[in-house]
C-alpha positions as CSV (number, residue, x, y, z in Angstrom):
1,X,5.9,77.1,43.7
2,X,6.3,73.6,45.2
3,X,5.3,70.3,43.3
4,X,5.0,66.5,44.5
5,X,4.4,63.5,42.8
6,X,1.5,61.2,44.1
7,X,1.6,57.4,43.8
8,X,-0.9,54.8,44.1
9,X,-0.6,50.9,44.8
10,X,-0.6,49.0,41.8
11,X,-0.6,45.9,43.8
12,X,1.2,44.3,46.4
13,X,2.6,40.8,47.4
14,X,2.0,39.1,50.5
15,X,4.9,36.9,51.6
16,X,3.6,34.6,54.7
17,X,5.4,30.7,56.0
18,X,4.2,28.8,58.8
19,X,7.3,28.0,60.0
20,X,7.4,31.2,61.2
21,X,4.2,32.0,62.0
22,X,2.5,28.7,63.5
23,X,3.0,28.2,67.3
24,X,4.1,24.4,68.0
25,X,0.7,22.7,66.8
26,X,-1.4,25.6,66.7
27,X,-2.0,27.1,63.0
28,X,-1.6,30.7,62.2
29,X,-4.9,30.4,60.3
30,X,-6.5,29.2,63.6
31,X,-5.6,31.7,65.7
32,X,-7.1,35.3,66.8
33,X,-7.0,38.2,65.4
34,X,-5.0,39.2,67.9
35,X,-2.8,36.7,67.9
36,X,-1.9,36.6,64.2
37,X,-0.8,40.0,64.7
38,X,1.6,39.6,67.7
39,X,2.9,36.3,65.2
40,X,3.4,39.4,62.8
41,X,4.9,41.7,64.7
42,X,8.0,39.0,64.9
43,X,7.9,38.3,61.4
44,X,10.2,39.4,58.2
45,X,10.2,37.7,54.8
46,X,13.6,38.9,54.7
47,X,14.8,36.0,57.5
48,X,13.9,33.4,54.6
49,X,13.6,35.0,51.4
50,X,14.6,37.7,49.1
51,X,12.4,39.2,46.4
52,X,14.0,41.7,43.5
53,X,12.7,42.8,40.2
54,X,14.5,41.8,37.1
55,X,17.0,44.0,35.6
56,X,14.2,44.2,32.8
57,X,11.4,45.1,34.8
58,X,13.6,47.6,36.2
59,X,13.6,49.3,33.1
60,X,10.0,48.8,33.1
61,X,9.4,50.1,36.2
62,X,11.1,53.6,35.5
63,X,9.7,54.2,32.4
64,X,5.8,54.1,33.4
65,X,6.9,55.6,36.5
66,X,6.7,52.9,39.1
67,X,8.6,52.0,42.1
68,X,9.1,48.8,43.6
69,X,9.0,49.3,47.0
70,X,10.0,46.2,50.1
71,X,7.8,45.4,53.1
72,X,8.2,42.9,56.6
73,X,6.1,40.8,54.4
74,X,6.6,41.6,50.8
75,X,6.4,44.3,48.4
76,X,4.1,46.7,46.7
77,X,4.6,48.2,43.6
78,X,3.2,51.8,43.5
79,X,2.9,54.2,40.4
80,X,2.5,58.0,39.6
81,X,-1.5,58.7,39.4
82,X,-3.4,61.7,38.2
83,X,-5.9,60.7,41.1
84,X,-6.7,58.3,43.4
85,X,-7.3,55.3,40.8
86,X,-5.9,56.4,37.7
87,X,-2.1,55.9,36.6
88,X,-0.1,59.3,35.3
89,X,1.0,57.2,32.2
90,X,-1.6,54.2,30.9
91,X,-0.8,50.7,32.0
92,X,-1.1,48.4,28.9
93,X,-2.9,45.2,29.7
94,X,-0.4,43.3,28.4
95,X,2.3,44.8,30.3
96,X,4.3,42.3,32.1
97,X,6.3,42.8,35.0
98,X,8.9,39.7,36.9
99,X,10.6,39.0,40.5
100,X,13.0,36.6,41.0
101,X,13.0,35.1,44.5
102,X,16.2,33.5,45.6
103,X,16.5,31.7,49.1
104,X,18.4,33.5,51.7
105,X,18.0,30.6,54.3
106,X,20.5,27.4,53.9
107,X,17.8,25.8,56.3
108,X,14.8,26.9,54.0
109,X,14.1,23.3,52.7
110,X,14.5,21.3,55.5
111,X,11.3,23.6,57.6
112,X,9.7,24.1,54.0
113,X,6.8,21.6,53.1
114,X,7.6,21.8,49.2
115,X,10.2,19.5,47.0
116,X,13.3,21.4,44.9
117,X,14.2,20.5,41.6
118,X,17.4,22.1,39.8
119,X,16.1,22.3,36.3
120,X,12.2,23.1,37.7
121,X,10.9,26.6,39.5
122,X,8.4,27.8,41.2
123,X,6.1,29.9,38.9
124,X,3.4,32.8,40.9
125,X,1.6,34.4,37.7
126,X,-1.9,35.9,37.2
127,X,-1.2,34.4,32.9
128,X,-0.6,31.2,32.4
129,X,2.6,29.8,29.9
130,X,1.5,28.1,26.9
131,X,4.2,25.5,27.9
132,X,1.6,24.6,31.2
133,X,-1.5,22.4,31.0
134,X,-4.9,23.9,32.0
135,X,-3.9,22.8,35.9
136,X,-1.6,25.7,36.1
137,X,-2.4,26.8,39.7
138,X,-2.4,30.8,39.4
139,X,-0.9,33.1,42.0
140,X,-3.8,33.3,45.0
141,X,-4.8,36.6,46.7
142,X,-4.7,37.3,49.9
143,X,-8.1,36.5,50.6
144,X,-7.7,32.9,49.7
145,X,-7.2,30.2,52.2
146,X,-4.3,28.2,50.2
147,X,-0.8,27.2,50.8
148,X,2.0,27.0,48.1
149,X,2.2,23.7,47.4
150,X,4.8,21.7,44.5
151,X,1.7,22.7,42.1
152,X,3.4,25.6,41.4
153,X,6.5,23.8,40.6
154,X,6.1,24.1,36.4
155,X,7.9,22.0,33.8
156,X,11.4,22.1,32.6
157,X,10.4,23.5,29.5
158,X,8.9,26.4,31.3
159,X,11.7,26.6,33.3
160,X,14.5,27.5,30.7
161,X,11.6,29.5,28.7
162,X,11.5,31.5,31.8
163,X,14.9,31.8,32.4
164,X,16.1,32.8,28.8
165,X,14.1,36.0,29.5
166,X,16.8,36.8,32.0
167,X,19.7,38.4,32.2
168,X,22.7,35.9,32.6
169,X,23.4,37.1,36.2
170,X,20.0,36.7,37.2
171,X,19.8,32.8,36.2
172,X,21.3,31.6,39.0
173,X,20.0,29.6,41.9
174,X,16.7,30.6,40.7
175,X,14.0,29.3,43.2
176,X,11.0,30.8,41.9
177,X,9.7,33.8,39.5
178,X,6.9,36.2,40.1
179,X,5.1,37.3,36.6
180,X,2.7,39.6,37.1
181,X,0.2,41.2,33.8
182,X,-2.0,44.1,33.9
183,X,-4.8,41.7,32.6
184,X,-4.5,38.5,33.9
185,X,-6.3,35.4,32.2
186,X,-9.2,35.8,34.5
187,X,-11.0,39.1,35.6
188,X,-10.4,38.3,39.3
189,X,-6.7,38.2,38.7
190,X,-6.2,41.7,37.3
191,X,-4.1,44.5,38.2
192,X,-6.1,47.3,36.3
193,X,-9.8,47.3,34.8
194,X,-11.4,47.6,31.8
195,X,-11.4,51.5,32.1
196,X,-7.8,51.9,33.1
197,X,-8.2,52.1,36.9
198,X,-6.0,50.5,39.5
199,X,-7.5,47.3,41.4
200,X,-4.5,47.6,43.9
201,X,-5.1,43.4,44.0
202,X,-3.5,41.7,47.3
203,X,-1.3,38.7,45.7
204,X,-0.5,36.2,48.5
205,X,2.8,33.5,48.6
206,X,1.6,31.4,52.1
207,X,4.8,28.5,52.1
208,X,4.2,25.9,54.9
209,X,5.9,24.4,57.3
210,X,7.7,21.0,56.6
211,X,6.2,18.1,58.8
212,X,8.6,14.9,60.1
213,X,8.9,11.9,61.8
214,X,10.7,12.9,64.7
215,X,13.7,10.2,65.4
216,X,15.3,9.8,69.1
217,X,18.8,8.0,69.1
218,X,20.1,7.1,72.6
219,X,23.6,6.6,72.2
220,X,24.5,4.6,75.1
221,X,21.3,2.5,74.9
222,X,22.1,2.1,70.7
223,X,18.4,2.2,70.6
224,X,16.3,4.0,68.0
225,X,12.4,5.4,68.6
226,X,10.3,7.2,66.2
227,X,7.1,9.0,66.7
228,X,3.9,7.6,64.6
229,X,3.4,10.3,62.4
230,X,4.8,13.5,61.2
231,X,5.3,16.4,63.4
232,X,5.4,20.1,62.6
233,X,8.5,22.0,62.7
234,X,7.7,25.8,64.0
235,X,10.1,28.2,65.4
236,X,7.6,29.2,67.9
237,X,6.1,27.0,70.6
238,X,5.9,23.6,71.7
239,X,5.0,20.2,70.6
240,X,3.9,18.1,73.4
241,X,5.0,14.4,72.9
242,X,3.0,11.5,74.8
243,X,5.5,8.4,75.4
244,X,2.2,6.7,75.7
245,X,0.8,7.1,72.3
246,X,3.2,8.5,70.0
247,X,5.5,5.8,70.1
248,X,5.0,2.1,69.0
249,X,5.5,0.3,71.3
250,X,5.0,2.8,74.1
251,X,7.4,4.6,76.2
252,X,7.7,4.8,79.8
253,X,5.1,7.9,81.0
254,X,7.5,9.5,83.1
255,X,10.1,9.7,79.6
256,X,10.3,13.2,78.3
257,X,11.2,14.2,74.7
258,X,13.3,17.6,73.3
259,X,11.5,19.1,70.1
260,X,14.5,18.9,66.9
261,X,15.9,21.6,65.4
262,X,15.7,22.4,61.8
263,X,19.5,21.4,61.3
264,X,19.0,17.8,60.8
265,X,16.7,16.3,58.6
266,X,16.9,12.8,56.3
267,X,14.4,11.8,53.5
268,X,14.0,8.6,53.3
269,X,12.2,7.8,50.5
270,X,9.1,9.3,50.5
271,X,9.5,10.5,54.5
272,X,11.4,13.1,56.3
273,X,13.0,12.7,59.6
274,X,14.2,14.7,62.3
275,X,17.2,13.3,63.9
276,X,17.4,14.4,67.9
277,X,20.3,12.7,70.1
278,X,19.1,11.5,73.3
């Protein structure tokens, strides 16, 4: 006599950046059907990002009989059920479960439209921390047309409340934390209903893509050219530049300019700038 468990999706977690998926000046959210699936064929939140549990969700995890489980663009979390919508052991409402997401890419700032802070993370939560005013911007679904922004960026205080929950190992080059509950503070953000059942929600983290002011240096000439306003920086496709209008004073029509990389980028105060060598 044979016997197999059956799991369910608890919920998963979208992972999406437009670095990645935007083609030179045309959005992913623009484009087709179609399209935004050939974008996702190419993708992998693993080029940028990593995504674990904590040791103590681990623990978590085992003993109500979940498994965290990784995907191109995120992760699910899937539990034993008696049936289709019903979990083998009873999820409490309160029952809290973190990922820490550390940065995989050296060059994830520089083509990442969001500011870093050493003593500040990046909170995703369906609850908000006392420590947070009533602004706290809670963790979108997939459904919803917004991009992380440095809203999500919570206090110090939060910070090394969040952090003190962890292990010692685990503080380290922190970027952000994922804290999911059962119940979250409003009905649309729960995981499970009021009679127990799964809701299998869709979170989604959509980062996007850093924008500069693209700066030529000729060398030989000792001359310096910057475009009028910020550019995107994509991995894909082309940004057409027009020595006619996107310089001050113009450029000569015939003069043809390289898109930067993502190696070299200043602030300047408040500005970034790509640095291309002409």
């Amino acid at each position: 006599m044979s016997y197999s468990s059956t799991y369910g999706l608890l919920f998963q977690v979208t992972l999406l950046h437009n670095y990645f998926l935007n083609n030179g000046e045309e959005t992913f959210a623009s484009m087709t059907d179609d399209k935004k699936e050939k974008m996702l064929q190419q993708f992998s939140a693993d080029a940028f990002i990593t995504v674990t549990p904590t040791l103590e969700t681990n623990i978590v995890l085992k003993n109500y009989k979940m498994v965290f489980k990784k995907t191109k663009t995120g992760f699910g979390v899937y539990v034993k059920v008696k049936d289709e919508s019903v979990p083998f052991i009873k999820v409490p409402a309160d029952l809290n479960l973190k990922f820490l997401i550390n940065i995989n890419d050296y060059q994830f700032e520089n083509y990442t439209n969001l500011d870093f802070a050493l003593t500040r993370a990046y909170l995703f939560s369906n609850v908000k921390p006392l420590t947070e005013p009533v602004s706290f911007k809670y963790l979108p679904k997939i459904s919803d047309n917004k991009l992380i922004s440095n809203a999500y960026l919570v206090s110090e205080k939060t910070t090394a409340d969040l952090l003190s929950t962890l292990q010692s190992p685990e503080q380290q080059n922190v970027f952000g934390i994922i804290s999911l509950t059962a119940k979250g503070d409003n009905s649309s953000e729960d995981i499970i209903d009021n009679s127990d059942k799964m809701l299998s929600p869709n979170f989604k983290i959509h980062f996007d893509n850093r924008k500069t002011i693209w700066r030529y240096i000729d060398r030989k000439a000792k001359t310096v050219i910057k475009t009028n306003t910020a550019k995107p920086l994509t991995r894909s496709g082309f940004v057409e530049i027009d020595p006619l209008t996107d310089f001050t004073p113009s450029q000569p029509a015939e003069s043809q300019y390289p898109n930067p990389s993502v190696k070299s980028i200043t602030k300047i105060d408040s500005d970034y700038y790509s640095e291309i060598f002409i």
